[in-house]
C-alpha positions in Angstrom: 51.2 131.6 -110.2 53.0 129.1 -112.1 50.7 126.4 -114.3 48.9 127.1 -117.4 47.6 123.8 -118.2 43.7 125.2 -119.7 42.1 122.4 -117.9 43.0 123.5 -114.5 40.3 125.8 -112.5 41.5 129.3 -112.8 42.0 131.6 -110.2 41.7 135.3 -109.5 44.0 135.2 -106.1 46.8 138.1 -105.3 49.9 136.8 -104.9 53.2 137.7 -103.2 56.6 136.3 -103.4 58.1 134.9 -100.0 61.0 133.1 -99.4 62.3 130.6 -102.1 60.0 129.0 -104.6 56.9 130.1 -102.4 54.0 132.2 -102.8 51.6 133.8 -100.6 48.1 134.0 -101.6 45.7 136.7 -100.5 42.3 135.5 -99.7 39.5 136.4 -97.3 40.8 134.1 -94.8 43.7 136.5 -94.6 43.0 139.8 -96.3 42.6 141.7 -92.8 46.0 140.1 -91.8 47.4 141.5 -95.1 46.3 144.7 -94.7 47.8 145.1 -91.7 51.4 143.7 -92.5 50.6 146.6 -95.4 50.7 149.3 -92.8 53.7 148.9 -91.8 55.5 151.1 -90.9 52.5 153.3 -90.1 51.2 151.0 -87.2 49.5 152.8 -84.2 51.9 150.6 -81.9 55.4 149.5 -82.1 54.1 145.9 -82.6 51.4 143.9 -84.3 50.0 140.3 -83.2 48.6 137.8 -86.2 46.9 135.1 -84.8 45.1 131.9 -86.0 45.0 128.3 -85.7 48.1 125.9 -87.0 48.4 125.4 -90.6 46.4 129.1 -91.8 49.6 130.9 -92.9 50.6 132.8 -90.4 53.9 131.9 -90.3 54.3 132.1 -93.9 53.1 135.3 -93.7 55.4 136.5 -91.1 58.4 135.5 -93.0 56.9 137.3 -96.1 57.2 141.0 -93.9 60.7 139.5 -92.6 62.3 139.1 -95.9 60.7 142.1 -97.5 61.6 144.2 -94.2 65.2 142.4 -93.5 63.6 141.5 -89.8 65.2 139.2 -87.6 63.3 135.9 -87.5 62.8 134.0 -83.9 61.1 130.8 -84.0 60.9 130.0 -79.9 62.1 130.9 -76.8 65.4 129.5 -77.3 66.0 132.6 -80.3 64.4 134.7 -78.2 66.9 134.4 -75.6 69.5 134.9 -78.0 68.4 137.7 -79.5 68.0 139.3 -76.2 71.4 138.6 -75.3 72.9 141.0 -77.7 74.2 144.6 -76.9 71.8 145.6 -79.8 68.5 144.3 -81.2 67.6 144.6 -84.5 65.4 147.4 -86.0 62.1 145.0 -86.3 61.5 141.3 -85.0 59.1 138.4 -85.8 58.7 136.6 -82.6 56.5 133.8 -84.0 54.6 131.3 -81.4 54.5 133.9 -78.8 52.1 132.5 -77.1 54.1 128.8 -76.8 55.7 128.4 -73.2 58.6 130.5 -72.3 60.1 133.5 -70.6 57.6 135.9 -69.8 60.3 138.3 -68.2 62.2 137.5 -71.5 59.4 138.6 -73.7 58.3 141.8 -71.5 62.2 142.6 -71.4 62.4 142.6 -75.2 59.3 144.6 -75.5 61.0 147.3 -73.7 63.8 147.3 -75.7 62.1 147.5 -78.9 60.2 150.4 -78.0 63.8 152.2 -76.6 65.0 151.5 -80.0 62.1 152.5 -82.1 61.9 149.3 -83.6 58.8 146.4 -85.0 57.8 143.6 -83.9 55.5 141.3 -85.2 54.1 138.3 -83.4 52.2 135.4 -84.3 50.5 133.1 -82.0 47.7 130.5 -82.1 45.6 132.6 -79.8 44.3 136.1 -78.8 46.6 137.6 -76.3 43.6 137.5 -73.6 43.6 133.4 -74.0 47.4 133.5 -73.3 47.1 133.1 -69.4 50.2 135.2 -69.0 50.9 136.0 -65.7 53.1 138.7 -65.3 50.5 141.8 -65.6 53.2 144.3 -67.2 53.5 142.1 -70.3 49.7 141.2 -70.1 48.8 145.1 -70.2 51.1 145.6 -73.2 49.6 142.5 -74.9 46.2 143.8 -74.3 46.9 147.0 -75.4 48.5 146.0 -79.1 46.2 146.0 -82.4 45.9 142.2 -83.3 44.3 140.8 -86.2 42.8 137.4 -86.7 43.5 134.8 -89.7 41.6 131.6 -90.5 42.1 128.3 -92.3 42.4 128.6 -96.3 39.2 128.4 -98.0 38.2 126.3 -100.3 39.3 128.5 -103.5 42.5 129.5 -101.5 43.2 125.6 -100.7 42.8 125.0 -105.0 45.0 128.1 -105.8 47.8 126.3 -103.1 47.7 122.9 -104.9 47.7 124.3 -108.6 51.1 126.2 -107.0 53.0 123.1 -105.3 52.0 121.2 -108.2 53.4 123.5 -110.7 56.5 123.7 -108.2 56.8 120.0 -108.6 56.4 120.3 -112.8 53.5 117.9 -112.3 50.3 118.9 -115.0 47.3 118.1 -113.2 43.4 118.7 -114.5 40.9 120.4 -112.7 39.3 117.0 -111.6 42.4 116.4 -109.3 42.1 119.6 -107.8 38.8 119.7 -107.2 38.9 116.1 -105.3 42.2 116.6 -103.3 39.9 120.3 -102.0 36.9 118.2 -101.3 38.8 115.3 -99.0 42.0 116.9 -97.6 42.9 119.4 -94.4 42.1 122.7 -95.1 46.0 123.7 -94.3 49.1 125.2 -95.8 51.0 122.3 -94.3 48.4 119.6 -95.6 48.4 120.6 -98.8 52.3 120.5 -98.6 52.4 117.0 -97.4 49.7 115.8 -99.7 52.2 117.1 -103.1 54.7 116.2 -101.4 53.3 112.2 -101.1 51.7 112.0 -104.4 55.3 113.8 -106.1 57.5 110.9 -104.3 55.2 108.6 -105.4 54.3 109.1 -108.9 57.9 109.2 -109.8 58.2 106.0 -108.0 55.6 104.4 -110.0 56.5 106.5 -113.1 52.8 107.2 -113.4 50.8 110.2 -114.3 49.2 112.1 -111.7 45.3 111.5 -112.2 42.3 111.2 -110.3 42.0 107.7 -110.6 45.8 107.2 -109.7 45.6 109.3 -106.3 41.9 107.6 -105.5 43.5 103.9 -106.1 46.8 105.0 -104.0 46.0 107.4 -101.5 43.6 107.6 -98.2 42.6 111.1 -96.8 40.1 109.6 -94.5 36.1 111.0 -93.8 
């Protein structure tokens, strides 16, 4: 983890290198998720669903076992359906959103194939498999059947760890005090805590101002 500034809270979090600049941070909100992408390649099934609600990682995480595993990314059906298209898949897949409206024949057909080739996949999805409503029973039987492992929204010392990051990131020094009041007001998500550095980066520079607790409170709104 990148800043040192002493006045920032300090944090005992894992972390794992992803794709550019990015970390991933281990918490309990995604431990059992971790241990699982850890398995592999001794799962008990030739695929693996991580599911959870929008903004808890599990994306990030995903591309964390792509890079590291040189899987084949697909973001929607319309991947999907290229992907499937070719003579030969690759040796392990994310299929992320897999429970977002598409092909079920698609999905099922791929399935097959990955377990002909001896390959991965790993999906992630919003929801349990059961809450799907898929309705072609072969795929719903092989959905049922897979290990799947749940992840939740970033806690509150896993929301400070991903601000002292994207700060750092942005080479903005920041004191504990701003951490502690953009955890208290903002989403608890990897994609609000994004936006939020994001906003305050653009608009420091803009102002050529220095990123304190007074400055966000006078300048920015997080609402109740």
């Amino acid at each position: 983890m990148a800043a040192e500034n002493p006045s920032q809270p300090a944090l005992d979090l894992i972390h794992r290198p992803a794709l550019g600049a990015e970390d991933f941070f281990v918490a309990d909100c995604n431990q059992d998720a971790v241990n699982w992408i850890d398995r592999w390649p001794e799962w008990p099934a030739v695929a693996l669903l991580v599911y959870g609600p929008t903004g808890c990682g599990k994306t990030h995480l995903a591309q964390v076992w792509c890079h590291s595993n040189r899987a084949h990314f697909v973001p929607d059906a319309a991947a999907l359906a290229e992907i499937a298209s070719q003579p030969e898949l690759p040796p392990a897949l994310v299929i992320d959103d897999a429970d977002q409206p598409g092909s079920e024949e698609l999905l099922f057909h791929t399935y097959n194939r990955m377990v002909e080739r001896g390959g991965s996949i790993l999906f992630t999805a919003r929801l349990p498999a059961s809450r799907w409503g898929l309705s072609l029973a072969d795929l719903r039987s092989r959905m049922l059947a897979l290990p799947s492992v749940a992840m939740y929204q970033p806690d509150e010392m896993l929301m400070s760890a991903l601000l002292v990051k994207l700060f750092a990131d942005c080479h903005l020094e920041v004191d504990a005090g701003v951490i502690n009041y953009l955890t208290s007001r903002i989403e608890r998500s990897f994609g609000a805590a994004q936006r939020v550095v994001a906003d305050i980066n653009h608009r420091s520079l803009a102002d050529r101002r220095r990123v304190t607790t007074r400055y966000i409170s006078d300048n920015f709104s997080f609402g109740s």
